[in-house]
VEXMAR-693688 format. One line per 2 residues: number of its first residue (from 1); their letters; for each residue z, y, x of N, C-alpha, C. Coordinates in Angstrom, 1 decimal, always signed. Layout:
! residues N
NUM) A) Z Y X Z Y X Z Y X ~ ...
//
This chain:
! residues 82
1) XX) -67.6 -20.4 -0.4 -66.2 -20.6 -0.7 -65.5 -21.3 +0.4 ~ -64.3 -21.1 +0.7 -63.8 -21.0 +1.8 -63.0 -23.0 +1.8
3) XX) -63.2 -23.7 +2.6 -62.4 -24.9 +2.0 -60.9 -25.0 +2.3 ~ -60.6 -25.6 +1.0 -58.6 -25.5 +0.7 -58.5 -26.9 +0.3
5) XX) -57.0 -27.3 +0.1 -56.5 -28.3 -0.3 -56.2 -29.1 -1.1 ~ -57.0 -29.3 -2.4 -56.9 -29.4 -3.6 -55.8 -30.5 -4.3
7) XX) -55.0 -30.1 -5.2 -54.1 -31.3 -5.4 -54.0 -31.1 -7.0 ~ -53.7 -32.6 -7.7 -53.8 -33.0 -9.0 -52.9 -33.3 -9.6
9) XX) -52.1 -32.3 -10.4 -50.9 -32.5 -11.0 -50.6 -32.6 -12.4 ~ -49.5 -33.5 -12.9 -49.6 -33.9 -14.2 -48.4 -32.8 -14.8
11) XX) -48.7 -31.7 -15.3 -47.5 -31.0 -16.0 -46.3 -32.0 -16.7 ~ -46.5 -32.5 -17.2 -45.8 -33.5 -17.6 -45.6 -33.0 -19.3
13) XX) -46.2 -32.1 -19.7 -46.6 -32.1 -21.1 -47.9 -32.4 -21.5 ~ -48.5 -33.1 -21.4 -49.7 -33.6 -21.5 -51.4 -32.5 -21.2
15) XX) -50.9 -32.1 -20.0 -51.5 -31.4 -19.1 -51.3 -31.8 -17.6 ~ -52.8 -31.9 -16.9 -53.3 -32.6 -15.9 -54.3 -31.6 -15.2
17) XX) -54.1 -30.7 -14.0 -54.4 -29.8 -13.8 -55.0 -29.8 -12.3 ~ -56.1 -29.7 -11.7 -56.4 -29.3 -10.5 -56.3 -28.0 -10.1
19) XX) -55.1 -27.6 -8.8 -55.4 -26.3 -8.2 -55.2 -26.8 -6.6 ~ -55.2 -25.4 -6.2 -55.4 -25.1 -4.7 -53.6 -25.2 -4.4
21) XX) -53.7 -26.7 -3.2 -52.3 -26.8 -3.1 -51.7 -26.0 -2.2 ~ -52.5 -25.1 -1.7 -51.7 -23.4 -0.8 -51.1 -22.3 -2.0
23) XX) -51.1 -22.3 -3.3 -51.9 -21.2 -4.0 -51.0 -21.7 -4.9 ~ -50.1 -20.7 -5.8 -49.8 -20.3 -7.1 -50.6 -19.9 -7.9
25) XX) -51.6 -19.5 -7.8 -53.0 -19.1 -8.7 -53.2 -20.0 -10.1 ~ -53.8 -19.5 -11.0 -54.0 -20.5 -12.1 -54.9 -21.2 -11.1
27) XX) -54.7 -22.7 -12.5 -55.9 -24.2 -12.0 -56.9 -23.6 -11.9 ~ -57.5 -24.4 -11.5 -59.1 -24.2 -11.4 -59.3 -25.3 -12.8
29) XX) -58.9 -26.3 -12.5 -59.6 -26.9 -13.7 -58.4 -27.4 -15.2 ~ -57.9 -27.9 -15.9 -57.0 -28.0 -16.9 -57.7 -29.3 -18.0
31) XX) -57.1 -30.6 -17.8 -57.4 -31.9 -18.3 -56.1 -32.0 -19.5 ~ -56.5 -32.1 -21.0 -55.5 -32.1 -21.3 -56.1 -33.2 -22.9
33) XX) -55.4 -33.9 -23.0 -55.0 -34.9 -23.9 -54.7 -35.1 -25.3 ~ -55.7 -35.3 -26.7 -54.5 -35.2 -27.4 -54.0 -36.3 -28.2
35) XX) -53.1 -36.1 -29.0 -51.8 -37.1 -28.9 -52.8 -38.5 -29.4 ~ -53.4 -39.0 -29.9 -54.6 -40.0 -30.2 -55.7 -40.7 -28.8
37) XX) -55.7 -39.7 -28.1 -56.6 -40.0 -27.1 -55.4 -41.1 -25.9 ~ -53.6 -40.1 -25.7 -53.3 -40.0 -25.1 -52.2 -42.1 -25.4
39) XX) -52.8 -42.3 -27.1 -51.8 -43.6 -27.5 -53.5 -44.6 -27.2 ~ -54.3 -44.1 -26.9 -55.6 -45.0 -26.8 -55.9 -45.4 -25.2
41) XX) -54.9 -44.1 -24.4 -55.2 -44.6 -22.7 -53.9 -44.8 -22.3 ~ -52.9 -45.5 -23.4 -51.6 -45.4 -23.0 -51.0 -44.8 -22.0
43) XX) -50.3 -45.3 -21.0 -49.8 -44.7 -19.4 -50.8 -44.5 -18.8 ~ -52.3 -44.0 -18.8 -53.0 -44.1 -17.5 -53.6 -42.9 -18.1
45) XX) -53.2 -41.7 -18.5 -54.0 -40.3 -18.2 -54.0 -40.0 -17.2 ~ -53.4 -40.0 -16.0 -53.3 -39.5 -14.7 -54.2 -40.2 -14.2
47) XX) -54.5 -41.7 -14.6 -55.3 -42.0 -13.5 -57.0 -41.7 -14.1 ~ -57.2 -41.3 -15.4 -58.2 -41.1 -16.5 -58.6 -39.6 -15.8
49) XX) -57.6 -39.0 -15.9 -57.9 -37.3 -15.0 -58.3 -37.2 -14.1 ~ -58.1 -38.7 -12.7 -58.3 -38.0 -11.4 -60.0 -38.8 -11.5
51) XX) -60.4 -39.8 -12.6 -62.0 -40.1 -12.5 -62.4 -39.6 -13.1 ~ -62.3 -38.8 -14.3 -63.0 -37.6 -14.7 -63.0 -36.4 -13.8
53) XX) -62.0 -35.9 -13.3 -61.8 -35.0 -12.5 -63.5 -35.3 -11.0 ~ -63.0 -36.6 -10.7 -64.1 -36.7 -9.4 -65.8 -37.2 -10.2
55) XX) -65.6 -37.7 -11.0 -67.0 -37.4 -11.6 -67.5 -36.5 -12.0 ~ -67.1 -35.2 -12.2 -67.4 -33.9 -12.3 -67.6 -33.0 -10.8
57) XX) -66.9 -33.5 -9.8 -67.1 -33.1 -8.6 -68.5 -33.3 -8.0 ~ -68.7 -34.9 -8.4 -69.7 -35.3 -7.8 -71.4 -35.0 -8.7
59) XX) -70.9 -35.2 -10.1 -72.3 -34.1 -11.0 -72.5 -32.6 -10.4 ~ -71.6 -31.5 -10.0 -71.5 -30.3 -9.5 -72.0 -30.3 -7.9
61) XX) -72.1 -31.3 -7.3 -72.5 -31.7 -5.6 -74.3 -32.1 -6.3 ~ -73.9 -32.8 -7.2 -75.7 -33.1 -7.0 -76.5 -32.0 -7.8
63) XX) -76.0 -31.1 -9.2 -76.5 -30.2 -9.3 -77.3 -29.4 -7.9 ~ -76.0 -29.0 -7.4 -76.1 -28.2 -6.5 -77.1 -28.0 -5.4
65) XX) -77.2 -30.3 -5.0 -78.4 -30.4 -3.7 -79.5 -29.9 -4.2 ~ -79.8 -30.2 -5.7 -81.2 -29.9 -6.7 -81.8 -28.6 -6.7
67) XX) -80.6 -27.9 -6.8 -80.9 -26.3 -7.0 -81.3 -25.6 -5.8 ~ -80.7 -26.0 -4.5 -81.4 -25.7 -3.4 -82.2 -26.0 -3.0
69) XX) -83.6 -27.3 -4.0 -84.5 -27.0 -4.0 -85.6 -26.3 -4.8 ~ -85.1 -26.1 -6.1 -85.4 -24.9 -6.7 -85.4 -23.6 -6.6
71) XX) -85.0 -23.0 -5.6 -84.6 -21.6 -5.8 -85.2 -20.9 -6.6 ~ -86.6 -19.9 -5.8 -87.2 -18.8 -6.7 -87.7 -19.3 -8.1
73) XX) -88.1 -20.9 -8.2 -89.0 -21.4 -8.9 -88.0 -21.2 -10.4 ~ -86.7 -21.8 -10.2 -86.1 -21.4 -11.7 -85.1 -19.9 -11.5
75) XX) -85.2 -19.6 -11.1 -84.1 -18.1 -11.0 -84.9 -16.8 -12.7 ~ -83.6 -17.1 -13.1 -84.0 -16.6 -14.2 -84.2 -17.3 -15.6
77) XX) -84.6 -18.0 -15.2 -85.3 -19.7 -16.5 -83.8 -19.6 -16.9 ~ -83.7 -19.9 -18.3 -82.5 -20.6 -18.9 -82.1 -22.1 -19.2
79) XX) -80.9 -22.7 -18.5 -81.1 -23.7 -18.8 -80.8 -24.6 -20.0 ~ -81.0 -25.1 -20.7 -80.9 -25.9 -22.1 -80.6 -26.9 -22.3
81) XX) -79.6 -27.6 -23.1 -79.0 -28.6 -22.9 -79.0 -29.7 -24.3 ~ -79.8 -30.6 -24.4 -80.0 -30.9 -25.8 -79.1 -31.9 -25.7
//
C-alpha cells in the first residue's frame, strides 16, 4: 500500500472519521458516538477517537509483525475469537 497523508476529522454530527488527506474517497475508518456515550465523554470525542483510532493502528502493526512470522504455518487456519 502506497504511503498517504492521513487526517482525522470530526463531521461535526457526531461522526469522527479517518481518510486519506489527498483523496475525496470514502473514510477508511468512521468513529461514531451515541448520544449516551457522547454525555458520558462530554467535549472530548475527538480526543477519545484519535486514541482509539491509534490503538487500533498499533494492534494492526503488531498483528502484522506476528503474521510475518507465521506465513505457510497458518494460511488457511481460521482465526477465532472467543
Amino acid at each position: 500500500m502506497a504511503t498517504s497523508l492521513l487526517e482525522i476529522v470530526d463531521r461535526g454530527d457526531g461522526e469522527i472519521v479517518l481518510r486519506r488527506a489527498d483523496s475525496d474517497a470514502d473514510p477508511l475508518l468512521t468513529v461514531s458516538f451515541s448520544d449516551e456515550a457522547r454525555i458520558y465523554i462530554m467535549d472530548n470525542s475527538l480526543e477519545v477517537a484519535k486514541a482509539m483510532i491509534q490503538a487500533g493502528i498499533q494492534a494492526a502493526a503488531m498483528i502484522s509483525e506476528r503474521a510475518e512470522g507465521d506465513t505457510e504455518e497458518l494460511q488457511g487456519t481460521p482465526r477465532v475469537l472467543h
